[in-house]
C-alpha positions as CSV (number, residue, x, y, z in Angstrom):
1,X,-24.5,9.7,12.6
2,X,-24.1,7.3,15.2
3,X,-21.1,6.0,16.0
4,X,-19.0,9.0,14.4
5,X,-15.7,8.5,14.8
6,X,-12.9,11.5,14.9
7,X,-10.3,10.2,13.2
8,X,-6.7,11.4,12.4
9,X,-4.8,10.3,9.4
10,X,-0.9,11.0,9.6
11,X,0.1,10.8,5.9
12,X,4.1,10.7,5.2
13,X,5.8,13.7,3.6
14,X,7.6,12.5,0.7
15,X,4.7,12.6,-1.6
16,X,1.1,14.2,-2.1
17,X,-2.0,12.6,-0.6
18,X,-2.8,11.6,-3.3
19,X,0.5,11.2,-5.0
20,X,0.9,13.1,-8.8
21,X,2.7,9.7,-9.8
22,X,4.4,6.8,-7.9
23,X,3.7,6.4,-4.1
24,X,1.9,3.4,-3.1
25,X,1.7,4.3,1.1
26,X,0.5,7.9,0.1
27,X,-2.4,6.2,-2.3
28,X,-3.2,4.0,0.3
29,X,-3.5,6.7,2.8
30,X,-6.1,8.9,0.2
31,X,-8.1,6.3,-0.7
32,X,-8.8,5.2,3.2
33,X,-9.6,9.0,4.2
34,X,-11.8,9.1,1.2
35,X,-13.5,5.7,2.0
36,X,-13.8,7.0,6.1
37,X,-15.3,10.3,5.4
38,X,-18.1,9.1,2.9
39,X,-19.1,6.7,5.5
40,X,-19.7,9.6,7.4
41,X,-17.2,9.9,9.7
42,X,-14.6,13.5,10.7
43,X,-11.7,13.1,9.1
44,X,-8.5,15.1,9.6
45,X,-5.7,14.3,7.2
46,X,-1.9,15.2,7.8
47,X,0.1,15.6,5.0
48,X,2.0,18.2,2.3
49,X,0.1,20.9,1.7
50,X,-0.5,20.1,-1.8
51,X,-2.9,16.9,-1.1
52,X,-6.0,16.9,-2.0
53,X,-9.1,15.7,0.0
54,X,-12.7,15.8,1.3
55,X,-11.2,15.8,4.7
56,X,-10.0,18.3,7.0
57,X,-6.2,18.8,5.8
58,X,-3.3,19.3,8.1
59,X,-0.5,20.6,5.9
60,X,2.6,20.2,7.8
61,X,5.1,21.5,4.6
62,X,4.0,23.4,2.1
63,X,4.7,21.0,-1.0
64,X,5.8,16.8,-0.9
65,X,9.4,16.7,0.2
66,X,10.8,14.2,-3.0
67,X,10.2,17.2,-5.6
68,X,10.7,20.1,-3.5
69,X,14.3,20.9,-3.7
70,X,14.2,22.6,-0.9
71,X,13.9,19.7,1.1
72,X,17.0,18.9,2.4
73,X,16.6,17.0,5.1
74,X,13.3,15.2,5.4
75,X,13.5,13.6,8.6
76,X,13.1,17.1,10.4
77,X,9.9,17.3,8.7
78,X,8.7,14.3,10.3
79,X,9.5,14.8,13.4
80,X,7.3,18.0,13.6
81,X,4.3,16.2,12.0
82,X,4.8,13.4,14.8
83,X,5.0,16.6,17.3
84,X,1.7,18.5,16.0
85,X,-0.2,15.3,15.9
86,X,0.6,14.8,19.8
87,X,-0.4,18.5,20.0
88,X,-3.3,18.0,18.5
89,X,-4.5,14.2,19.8
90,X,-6.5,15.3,22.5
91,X,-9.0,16.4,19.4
92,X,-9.4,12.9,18.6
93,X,-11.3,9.6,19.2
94,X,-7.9,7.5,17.4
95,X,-4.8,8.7,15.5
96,X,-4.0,6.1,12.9
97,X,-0.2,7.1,11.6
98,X,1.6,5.6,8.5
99,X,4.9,7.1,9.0
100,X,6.4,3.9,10.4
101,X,8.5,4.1,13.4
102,X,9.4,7.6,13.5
103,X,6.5,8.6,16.1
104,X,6.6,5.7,18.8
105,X,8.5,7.7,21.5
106,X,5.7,10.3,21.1
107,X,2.7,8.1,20.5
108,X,3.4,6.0,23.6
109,X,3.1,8.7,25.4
110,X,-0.1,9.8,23.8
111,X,-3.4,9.0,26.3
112,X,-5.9,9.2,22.9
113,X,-6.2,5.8,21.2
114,X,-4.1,5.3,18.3
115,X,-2.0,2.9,16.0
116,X,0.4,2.3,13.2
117,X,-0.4,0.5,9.8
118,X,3.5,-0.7,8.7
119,X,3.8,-0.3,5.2
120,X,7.4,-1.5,4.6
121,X,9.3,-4.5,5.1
122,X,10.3,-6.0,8.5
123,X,12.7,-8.1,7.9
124,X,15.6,-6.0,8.8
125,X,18.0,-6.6,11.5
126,X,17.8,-3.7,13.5
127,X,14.5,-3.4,14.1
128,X,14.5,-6.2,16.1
129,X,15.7,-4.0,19.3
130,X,13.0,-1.3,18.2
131,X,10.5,-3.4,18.6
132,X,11.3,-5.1,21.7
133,X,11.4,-1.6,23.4
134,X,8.0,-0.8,21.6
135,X,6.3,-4.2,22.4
136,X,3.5,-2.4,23.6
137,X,2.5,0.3,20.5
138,X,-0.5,-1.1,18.6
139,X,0.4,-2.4,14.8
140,X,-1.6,-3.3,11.6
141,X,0.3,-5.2,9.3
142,X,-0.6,-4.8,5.1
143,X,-0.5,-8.8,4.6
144,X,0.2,-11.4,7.3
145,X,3.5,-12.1,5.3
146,X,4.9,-9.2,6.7
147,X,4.5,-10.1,10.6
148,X,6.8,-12.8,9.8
149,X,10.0,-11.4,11.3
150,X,8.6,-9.5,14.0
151,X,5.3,-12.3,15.1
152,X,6.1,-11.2,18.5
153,X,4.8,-7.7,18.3
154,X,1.6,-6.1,19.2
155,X,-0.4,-6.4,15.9
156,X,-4.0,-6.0,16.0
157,X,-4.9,-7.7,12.8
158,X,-4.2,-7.8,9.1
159,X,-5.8,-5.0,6.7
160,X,-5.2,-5.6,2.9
161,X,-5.2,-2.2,0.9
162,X,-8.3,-1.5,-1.2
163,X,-8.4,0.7,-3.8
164,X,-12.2,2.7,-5.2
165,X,-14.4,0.3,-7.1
166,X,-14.9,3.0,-9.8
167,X,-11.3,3.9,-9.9
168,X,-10.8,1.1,-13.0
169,X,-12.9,-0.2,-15.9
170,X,-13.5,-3.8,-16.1
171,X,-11.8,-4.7,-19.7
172,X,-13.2,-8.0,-20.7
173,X,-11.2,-8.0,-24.0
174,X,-7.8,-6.9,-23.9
175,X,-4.9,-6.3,-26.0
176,X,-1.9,-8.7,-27.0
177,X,1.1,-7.6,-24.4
178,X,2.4,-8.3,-21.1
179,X,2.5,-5.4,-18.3
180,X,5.1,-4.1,-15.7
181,X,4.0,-1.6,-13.6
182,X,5.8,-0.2,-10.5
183,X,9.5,0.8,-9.9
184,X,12.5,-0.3,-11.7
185,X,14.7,-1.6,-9.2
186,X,16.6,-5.4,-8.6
187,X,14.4,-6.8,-6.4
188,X,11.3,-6.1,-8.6
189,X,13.4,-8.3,-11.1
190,X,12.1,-6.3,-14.5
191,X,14.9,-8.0,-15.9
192,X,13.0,-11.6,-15.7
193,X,10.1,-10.0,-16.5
194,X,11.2,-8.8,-19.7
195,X,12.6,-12.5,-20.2
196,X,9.3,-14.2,-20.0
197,X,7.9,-12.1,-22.5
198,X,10.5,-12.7,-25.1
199,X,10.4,-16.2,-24.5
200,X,6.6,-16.3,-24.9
201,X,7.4,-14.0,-28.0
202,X,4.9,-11.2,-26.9
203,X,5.6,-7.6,-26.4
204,X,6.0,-6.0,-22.9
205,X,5.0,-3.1,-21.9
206,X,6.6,-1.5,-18.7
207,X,5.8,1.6,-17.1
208,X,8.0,2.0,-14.2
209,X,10.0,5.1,-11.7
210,X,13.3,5.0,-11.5
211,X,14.4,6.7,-8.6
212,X,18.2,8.3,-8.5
213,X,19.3,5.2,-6.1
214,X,18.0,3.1,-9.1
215,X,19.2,5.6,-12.1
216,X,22.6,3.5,-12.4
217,X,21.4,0.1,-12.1
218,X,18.8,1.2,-14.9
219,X,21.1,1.9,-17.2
220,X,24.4,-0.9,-16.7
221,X,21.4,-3.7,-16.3
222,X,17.9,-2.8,-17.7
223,X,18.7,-0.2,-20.5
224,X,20.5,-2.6,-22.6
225,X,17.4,-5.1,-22.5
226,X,15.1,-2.6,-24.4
227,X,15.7,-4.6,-26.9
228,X,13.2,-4.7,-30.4
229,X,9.4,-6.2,-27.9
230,X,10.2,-4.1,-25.0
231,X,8.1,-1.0,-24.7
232,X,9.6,1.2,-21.8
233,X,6.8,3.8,-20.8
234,X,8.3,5.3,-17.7
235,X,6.4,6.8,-14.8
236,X,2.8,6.7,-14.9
237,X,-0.1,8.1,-13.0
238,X,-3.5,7.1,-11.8
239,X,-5.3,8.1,-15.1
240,X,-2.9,6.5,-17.6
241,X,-2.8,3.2,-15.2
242,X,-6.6,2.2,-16.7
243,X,-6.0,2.0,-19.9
244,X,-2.6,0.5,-19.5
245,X,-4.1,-2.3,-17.0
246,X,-7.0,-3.0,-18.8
247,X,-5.7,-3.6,-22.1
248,X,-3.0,-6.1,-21.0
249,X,-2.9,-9.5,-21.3
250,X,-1.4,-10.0,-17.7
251,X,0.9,-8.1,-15.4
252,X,4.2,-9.9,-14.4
253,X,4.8,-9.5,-11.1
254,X,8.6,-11.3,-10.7
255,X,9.9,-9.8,-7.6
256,X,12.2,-11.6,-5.6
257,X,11.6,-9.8,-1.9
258,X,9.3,-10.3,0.8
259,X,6.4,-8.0,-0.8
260,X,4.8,-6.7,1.9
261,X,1.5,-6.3,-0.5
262,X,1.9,-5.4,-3.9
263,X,-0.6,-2.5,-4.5
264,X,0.1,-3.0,-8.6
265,X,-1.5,-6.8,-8.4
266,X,-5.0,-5.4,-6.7
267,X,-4.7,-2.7,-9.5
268,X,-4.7,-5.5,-12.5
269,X,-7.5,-7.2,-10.7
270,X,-9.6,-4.4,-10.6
271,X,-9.0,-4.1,-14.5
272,X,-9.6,-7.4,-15.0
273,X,-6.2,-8.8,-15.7
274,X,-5.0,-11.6,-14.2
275,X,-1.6,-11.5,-12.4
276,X,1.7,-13.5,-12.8
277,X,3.4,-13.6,-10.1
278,X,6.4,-15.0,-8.3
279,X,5.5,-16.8,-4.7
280,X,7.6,-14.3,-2.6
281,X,5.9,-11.8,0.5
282,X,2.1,-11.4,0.2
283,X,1.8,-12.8,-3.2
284,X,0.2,-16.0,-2.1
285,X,-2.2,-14.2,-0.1
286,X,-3.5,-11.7,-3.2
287,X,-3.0,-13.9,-6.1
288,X,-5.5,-17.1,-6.4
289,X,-3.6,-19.6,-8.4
290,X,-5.5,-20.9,-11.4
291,X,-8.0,-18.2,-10.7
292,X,-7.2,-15.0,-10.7
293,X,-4.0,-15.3,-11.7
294,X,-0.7,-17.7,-11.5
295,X,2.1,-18.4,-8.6
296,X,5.0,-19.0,-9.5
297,X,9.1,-20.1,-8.9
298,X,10.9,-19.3,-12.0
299,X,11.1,-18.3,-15.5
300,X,10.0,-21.7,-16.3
301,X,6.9,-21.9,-14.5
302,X,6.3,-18.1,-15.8
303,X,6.3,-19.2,-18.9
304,X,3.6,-21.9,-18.9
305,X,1.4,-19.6,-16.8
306,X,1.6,-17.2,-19.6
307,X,0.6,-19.8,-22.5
308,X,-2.8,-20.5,-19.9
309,X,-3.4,-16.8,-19.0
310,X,-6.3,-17.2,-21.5
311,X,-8.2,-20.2,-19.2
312,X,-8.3,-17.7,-16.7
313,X,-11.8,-15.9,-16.4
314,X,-11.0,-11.8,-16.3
315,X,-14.7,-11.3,-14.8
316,X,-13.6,-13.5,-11.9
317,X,-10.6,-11.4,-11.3
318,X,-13.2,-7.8,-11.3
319,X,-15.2,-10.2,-8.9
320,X,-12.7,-11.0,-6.7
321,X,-11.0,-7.2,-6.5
322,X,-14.5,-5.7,-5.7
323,X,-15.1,-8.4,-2.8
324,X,-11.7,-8.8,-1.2
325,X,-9.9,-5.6,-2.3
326,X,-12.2,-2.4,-2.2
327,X,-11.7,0.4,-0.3
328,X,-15.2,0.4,1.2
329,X,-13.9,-3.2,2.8
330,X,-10.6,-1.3,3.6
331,X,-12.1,1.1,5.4
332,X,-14.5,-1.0,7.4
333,X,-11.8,-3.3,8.6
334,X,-9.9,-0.9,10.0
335,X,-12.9,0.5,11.8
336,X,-13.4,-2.4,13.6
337,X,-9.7,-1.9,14.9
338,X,-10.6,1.5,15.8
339,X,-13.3,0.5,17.8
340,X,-11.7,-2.0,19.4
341,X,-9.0,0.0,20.6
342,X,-11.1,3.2,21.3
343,X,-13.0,0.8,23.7
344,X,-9.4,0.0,25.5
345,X,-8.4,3.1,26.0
346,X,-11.3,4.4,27.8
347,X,-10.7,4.8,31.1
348,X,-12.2,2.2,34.0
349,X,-14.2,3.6,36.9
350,X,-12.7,3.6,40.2
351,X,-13.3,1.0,42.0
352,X,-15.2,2.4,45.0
353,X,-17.4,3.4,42.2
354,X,-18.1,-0.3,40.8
355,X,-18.6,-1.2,44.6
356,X,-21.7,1.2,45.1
357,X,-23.1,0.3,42.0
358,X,-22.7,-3.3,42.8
C-alpha cells in the first residue's frame, strides 16, 4: 500500500481496548485502530492485555487496572507504558498517545513524530503551568469547546470521535420512553433528566455506572427519585446499547459541565434518536438544533423540545451520524495530522547539500 503508515496507539490502562462496559476514551481508542488497520495501514496498539484487536497488541498489564484488584497503584503502570513506548518509538512513523499528560517529559524527548488526542476536560487550574512548559508537544483536541481554556497551546486541529457505521441499527420507529445513558454522577445532572420526563409524563429509562466516588451521591440524591416512571437499568455494554438507543424516543443529555464531546449523543444519532441536550461543552457543536436534535437552557426549554421530538426526522439524524461522525471519517482526519507532522519531523538536508544541488 502506498503511503503505509506505522502507527502506534498508546491506549490508557484502566479499561480494556475495547472496554467490557463503560469507557468512552478506551472505545474511542478501538474503534480508531480498527478504522486505521482496515485502511491498510500497521498498527500496534498499547494497552491491558485483555484488549482485543486486529492490530499488533502491546500488553503492558496483564488485565485493565479498574477491575483488577491487584492494582493498587495505577499511576506506576503508566509510567512504564509511557517508558516502553519511548523504547519502542524508533519502530514507528508517529506515536499517537491518549493517556493525557502523563508522557510529555518522555515524548518531548522522543525524535519519532508523535502527538496527544486530550480526552478530558481543560479547564482546570493547574494545568495552566503544565502547559506553558509543554507549549511545544503537539495536541488534538475532541471538540473545539475543549481548547477553550488552554487556546494558547499547540493543537493541531479538532478530531470529533466516530464510532463503526454497522455498530447500530437505524430504528425508524421507536418506542414511547426517554433515555439516559452514561455515568451517574452531578455534573451529568440525571436528576433533571429524570425531571423532564415526569413532567412530560413519559417513562425514563437510564442505564448508567456508578463509580464508588459516585456510590454515595447515588444513593442520598438519585436513589430516592426512582420513583413509579423511572426505570434504572444500570451499567450497560456495547450490545445492549442498540436496542436501548434505538427504541427510545430521545436521549436527555442535561449535563451541566464543559463536555468535552459526549460520545453517548453520536451513539443516539447513529440509532436514529434525536438528542436533547443542554448547551454546555461540545454540545452545540454535535447537536443540530431543530434537526437532529434540541439545545437547550433549562427544564423549561427541555420540556417543549420533548413535546416536538416527533417533528424531528430520525433518518436525518442516521444521515448526519454516518457523514459527520463515522469512524472511517475519524480515522482519515487524524491521518491527515499524521502526515502533516510526519512531514515536520523529517529531518532537513544540510545545507552545503541544498547549495550543490542548487
Amino acid at each position: 500500500m502506498e503511503n503505509r503508515l506505522k502507527i502506534a496507539q498508546v491506549a490508557p490502562l484502566y479499561e480494556s481496548v475495547p472496554p467490557k462496559f463503560y469507557g468512552g476514551t478506551e472505545r474511542v481508542v478501538s474503534y480508531l485502530t480498527e478504522a486505521l488497520v482496515s485502511l491498510g495501514h500497521d498498527v500496534t496498539l498499547y494497552a491491558s492485555g485483555d484488549s482485543i484487536t486486529s492490530a499488533k497488541l502491546r500488553p503492558i498489564c496483564r488485565n485493565a487496572l479498574r477491575m483488577d484488584p491487584n492494582s493498587i497503584d495505577p499511576h506506576a503502570d503508566h509510567v512504564l507504558l509511557a517508558e516502553k513506548v519511548l523504547q519502542d518509538s524508533g519502530q514507528f512513523d508517529i506515536v499517537h498517545s491518549h493517556i493525557d499528560y502523563t508522557a510529555y517529559p518522555l515524548l518531548r524527548r522522543m525524535e519519532t513524530a508523535h502527538v496527544t488526542t486530550l480526552h478530558g476536560r481543560q479547564d482546570i487550574s493547574n494545568l495552566q503551568n503544565l502547559y506553558h512548559e509543554f507549549d511545544d508537544e503537539p495536541l488534538i483536541s475532541i471538540s473545539n469547546r475543549q481548547r477553550a481554556p488552554l487556546l494558547w497551546a499547540n493543537w493541531q486541529a479538532t478530531v470529533y470521535h466516530g464510532i463503526p457505521e454497522n455498530l447500530y441499527t437505524f430504528n425508524e420507529s421507536p418506542g414511547r420512553y426517554l433515555a439516559f445513558l452514561g455515568r451517574i454522577s452531578p455534573e451529568k445532572r440525571v436528576d433533571e433528566a429524570i425531571e423532564v420526563a415526569r413532567r412530560a409524563g413519559i417513562l425514563l429509562k437510564i442505564a448508567a455506572k456508578v463509580d464508588n466516588a459516585d456510590r454515595e451521591y447515588f444513593e442520598a440524591v438519585i436513589k430516592p427519585l426512582l420513583h413509579e416512571g423511572v426505570e434504572f437499568i444500570g451499567e450497560i455494554g456495547e450490545l445492549e446499547k442498540n436496542e436501548f438507543l434505538g427504541n427510545a424516543l430521545g436521549l436527555l443529555f442535561m449535563i451541566d459541565w464543559p463536555e468535552p464531546f459526549g460520545l453517548a449523543m453520536i451513539e443516539s444519532l447513529a440509532c436514529g434518536t434525536p438528542v436533547i441536550a443542554r448547551a454546555r461543552g461540545s454540545v452545540p457543536e454535535i447537536v443540530e438544533h431543530g434537526a437532529t436534535g434540541f439545545v437547550v437552557e433549562n427544564l423549561e426549554d427541555a420540556g417543549k423540545a420533548v413535546e416536538r421530538i416527533g417533528e424531528l426526522s430520525r433518518r436525518r439524524c442516521r444521515e448526519t451520524f454516518e457523514k459527520r461522525f463515522s469512524a472511517t471519517r475519524m480515522a482519515t482526519n487524524y491521518l491527515a495530522v499524521y502526515k502533516k507532522l510526519i512531514a515536520a519531523a523529517e529531518p532537513s538536508a544540510p545545507d552545503d547539500i541544498v547549495a550543490q544541488a542548487a
